[in-house]
Residue frames as qw, qx, qy, qz and C-alpha x, y, z in Angstrom:
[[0.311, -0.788, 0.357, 0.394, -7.68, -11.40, -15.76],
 [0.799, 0.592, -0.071, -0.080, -5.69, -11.33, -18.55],
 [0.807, -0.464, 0.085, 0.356, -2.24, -12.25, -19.20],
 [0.056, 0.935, -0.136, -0.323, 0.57, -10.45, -19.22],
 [0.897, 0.395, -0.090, 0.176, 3.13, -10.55, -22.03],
 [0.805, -0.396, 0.131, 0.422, 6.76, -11.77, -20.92],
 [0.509, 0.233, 0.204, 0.803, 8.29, -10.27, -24.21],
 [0.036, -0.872, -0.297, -0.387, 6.59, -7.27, -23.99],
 [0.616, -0.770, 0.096, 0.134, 7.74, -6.81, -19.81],
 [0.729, -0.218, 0.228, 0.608, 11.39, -8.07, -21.04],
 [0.707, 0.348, 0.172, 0.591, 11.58, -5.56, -23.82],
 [0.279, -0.925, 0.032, -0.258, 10.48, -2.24, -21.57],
 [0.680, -0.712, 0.090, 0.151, 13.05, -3.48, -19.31],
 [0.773, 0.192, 0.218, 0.564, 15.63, -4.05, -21.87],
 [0.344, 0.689, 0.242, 0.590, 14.80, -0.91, -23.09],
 [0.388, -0.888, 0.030, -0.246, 14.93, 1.05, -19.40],
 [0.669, -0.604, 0.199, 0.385, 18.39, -0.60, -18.88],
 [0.674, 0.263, 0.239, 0.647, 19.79, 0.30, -21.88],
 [0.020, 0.896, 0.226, 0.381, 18.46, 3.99, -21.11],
 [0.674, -0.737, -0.018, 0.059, 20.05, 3.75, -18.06],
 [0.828, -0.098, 0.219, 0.507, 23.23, 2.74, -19.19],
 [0.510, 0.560, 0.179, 0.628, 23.47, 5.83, -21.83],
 [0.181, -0.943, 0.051, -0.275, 22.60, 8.55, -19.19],
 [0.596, -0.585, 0.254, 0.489, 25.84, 6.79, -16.57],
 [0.745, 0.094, 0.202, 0.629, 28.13, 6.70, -19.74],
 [0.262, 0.725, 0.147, 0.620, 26.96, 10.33, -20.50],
 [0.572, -0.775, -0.070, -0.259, 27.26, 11.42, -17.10],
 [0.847, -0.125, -0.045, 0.514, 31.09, 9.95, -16.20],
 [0.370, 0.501, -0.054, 0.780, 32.31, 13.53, -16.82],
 [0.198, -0.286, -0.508, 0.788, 32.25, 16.39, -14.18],
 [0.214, 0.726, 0.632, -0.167, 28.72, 18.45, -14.46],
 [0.012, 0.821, -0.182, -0.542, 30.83, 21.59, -15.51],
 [0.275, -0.277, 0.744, 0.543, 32.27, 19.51, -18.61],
 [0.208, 0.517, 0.802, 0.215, 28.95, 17.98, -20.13],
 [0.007, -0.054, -0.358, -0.932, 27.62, 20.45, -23.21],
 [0.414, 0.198, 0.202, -0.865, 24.33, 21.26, -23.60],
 [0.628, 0.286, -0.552, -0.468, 23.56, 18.81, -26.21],
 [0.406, 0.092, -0.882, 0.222, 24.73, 15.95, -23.89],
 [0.157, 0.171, 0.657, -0.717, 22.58, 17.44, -21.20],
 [0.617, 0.065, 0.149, -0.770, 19.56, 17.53, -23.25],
 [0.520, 0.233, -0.802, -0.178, 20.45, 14.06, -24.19],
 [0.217, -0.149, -0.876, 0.404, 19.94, 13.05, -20.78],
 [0.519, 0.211, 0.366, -0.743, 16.60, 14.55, -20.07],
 [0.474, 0.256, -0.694, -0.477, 15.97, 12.60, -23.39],
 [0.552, -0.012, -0.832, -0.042, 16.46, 9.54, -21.77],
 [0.062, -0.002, 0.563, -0.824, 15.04, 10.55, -18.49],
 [0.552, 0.147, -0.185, -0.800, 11.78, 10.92, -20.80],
 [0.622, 0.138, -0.737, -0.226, 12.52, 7.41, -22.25],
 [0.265, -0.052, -0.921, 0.281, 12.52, 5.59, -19.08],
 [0.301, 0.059, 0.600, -0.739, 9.95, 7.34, -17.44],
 [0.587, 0.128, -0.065, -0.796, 7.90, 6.26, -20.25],
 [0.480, 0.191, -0.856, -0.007, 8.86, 2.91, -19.97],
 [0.103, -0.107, -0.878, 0.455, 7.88, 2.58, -16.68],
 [0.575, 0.192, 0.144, -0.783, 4.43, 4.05, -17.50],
 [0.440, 0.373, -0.713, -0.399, 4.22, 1.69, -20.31],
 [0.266, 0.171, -0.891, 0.326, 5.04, -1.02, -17.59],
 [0.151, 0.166, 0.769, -0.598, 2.86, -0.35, -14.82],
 [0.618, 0.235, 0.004, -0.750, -0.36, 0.49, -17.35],
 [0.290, 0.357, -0.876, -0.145, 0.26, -3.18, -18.66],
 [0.255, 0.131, -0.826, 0.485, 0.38, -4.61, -15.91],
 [0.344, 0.129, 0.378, -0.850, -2.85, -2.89, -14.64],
 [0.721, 0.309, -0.190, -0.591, -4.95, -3.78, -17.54],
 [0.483, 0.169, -0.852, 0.110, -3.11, -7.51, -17.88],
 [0.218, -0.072, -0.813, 0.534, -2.72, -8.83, -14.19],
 [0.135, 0.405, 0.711, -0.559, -6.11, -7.05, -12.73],
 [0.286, 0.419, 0.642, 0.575, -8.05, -6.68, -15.83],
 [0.181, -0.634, -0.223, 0.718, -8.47, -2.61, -15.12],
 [0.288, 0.721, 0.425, 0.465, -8.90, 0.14, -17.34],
 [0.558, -0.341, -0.074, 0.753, -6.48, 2.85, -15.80],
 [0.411, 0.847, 0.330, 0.070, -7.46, 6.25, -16.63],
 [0.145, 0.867, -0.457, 0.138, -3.92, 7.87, -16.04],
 [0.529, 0.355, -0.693, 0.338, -0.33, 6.11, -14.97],
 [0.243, -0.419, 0.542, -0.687, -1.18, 7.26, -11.29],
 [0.767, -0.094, 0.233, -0.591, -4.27, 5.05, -11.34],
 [0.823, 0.250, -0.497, 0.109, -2.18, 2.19, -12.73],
 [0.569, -0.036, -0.768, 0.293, -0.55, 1.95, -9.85],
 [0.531, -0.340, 0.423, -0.651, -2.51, 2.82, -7.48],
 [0.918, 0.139, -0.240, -0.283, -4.49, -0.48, -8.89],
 [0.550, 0.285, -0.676, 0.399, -0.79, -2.27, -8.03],
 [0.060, -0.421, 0.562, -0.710, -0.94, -0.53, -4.72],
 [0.793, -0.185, 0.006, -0.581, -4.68, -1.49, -3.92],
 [0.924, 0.115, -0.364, 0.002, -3.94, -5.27, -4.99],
 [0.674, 0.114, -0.644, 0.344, -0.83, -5.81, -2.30],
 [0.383, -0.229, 0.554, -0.703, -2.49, -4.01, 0.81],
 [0.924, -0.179, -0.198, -0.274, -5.35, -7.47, -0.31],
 [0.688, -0.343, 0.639, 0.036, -2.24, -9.80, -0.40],
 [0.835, 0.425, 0.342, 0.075, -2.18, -10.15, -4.32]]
């Protein structure tokens, strides 16, 4: 197994709360106010996190249970597998 990097994990997350943070602020309006531009802003970041959390869990696969994931799904499955053992 290899190991996984802390900065690496901290800056996905940094980078999935900071994603988070732009869709509430863009989102504080009623759904009839927010333009079109703002709305494709938020699918934007919708994008951004979801690749973050791919990002994350393929890592994590290849790190922590030295895998070779052939899609995101199979990354975690590979998570999933490993805590029905107990790991």
């Amino acid at each position: 197994m290899g190991s996984i990097s802390g900065e690496y994990i901290h800056k996905l997350i940094q980078e999935i709360n900071e994603t988070i943070s732009a869709i509430v602020d863009a989102t504080n309006k009623p759904y009839d106010r927010v333009n079109t531009v703002e709305k494709y802003a938020i699918r934007y970041h919708l994008i951004v996190i979801a690749e973050a959390l791919i990002a994350l869990a393929l890592h994590i696969a290849r790190r922590m249970f030295n895998t070779r994931p052939e899609t995101p799904i199979h990354a975690l499955q590979v998570r999933q597998s490993a805590i029905n053992r107990g790991h």
